[in-house]
N, C-alpha and C positions, 0 to 999 in steps of 0.2 A: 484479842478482841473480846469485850464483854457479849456474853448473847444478851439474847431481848426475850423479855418475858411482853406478848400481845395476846390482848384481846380481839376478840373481831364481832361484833356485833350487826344482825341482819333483821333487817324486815320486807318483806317482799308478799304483797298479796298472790301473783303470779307465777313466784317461785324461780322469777328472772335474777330477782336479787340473789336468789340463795344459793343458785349457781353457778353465777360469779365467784361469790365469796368463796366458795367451796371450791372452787378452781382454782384461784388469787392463791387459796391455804396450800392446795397440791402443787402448785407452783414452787411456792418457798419452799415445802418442803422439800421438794427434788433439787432446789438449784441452792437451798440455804441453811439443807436442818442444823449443819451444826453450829447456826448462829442462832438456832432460836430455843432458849429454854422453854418455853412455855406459848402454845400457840393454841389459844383457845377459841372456838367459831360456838358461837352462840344465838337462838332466837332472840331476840327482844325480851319476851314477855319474862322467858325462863330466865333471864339475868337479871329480871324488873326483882325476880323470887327471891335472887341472890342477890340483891343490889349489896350487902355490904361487902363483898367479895371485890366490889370495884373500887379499889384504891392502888397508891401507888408502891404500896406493902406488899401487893401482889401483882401489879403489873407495869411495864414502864411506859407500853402505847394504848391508845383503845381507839380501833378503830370502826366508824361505822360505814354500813353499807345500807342503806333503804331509800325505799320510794314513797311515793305522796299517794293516798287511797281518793275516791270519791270529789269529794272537794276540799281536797286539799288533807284531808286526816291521813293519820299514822296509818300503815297497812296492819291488816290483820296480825296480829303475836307481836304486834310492837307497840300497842298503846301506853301498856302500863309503864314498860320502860321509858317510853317517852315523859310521861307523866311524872316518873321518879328523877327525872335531870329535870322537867321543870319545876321542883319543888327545891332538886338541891342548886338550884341557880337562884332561889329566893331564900335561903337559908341565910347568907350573906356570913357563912362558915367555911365555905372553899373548903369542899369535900373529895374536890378529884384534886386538888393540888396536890402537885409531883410527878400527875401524868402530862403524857403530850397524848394528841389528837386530831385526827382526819376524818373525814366526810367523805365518803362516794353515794352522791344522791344518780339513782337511777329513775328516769322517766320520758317524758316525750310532752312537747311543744306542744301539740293537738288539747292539750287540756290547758284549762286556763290557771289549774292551780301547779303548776309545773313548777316541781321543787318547794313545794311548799312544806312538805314536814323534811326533808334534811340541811331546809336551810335551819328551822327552829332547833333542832338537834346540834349542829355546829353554834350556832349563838349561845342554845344552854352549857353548854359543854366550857365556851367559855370564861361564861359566865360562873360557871362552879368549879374553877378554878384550874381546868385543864390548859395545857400551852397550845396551841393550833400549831401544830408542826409544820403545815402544807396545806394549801388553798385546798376550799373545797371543788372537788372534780364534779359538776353538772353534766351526766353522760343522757345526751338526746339520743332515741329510738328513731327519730327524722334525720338527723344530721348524723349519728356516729355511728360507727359498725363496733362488734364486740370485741376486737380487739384494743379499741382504745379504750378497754376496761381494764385489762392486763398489761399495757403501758402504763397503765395509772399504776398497776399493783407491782410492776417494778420500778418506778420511781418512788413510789411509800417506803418500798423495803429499801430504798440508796437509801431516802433522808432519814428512817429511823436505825442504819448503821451509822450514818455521818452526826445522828444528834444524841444518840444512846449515852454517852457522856457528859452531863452536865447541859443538854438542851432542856429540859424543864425548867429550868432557872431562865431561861435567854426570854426575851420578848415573843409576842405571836409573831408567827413571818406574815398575819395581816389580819384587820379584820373581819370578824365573821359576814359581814355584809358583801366584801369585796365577791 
């Protein structure tokens, strides 16, 4: 089996995001290190730093993980990188082509802008040339408990063993709106 070179990117004003993500990563690593070359967990902002570090020269997933701030904005250490997918989603150069790509937008129904910045991260994403491997997961704090975050985080790791070879070429499995 080929491993997988992943990114993980997070935003989280609350810090709910972050440890998740940071779970999700101990997870694989206990049930899957030896399929993963490269598994990098990263803030927002500090990848916005290294934005050219995100290609698929260096990775083969990028997965995000944030919430929606205030009304509706990026959380704190995530704006810039937000701002850097929506600039390469306007390039019309397809800068992520050759990665795939997931969304786990964390939030809750009680606000009105619910899901509002990881749905526009999933549309940038691709828009700049990323494959959407798997629908974006909308995890409610009203309706879901935390483990159907780590459900999620083991069905990301099936479909990016079962697409690690030649799914970046395949069609999105939908689009970003769904």
């Amino acid at each position: 089996m080929k491993t997988m070179r992943v990114l993980l990117v997070w935003g989280s004003e609350t810090n709910n995001t972050q440890g998740f993500a940071n779970k999700i990563a101990e997870e694989w690593k206990s049930k899957h290190g030896d399929e993963l070359k490269i598994l990098d967990i990263v803030q927002g902002d500090e990848m916005a730093d290294r934005w050219e570090e995100v290609t698929a020269e260096n990775y083969d997933f990028l997965l995000v993980a944030t919430s929606s701030y205030g009304e509706g904005e990026p959380p704190s250490g995530f704006g810039k990188f937000l701002y850097r997918l929506q600039e390469a989603s306007k390039s019309g150069e397809k800068p992520l082509k050759g990665l795939q790509h997931a969304v786990l937008g964390i939030g809750s129904t009680c606000y009105e802008t619910f899901q509002n910045c990881p749905r526009h991260v999933d549309k940038y994403l691709g828009e700049s040339g990323s494959r959407r491997c798997k629908e974006r997961f909308e995890w409610d704090e009203m309706e879901h408990v935390d483990s159907d975050v780590y459900e999620w985080g083991d069905a990301i790791f099936k479909v990016m063993a079962e697409s690690i070879d030649g799914g970046a070429d395949q069609d999105p499995v939908c689009e970003w709106s769904k």
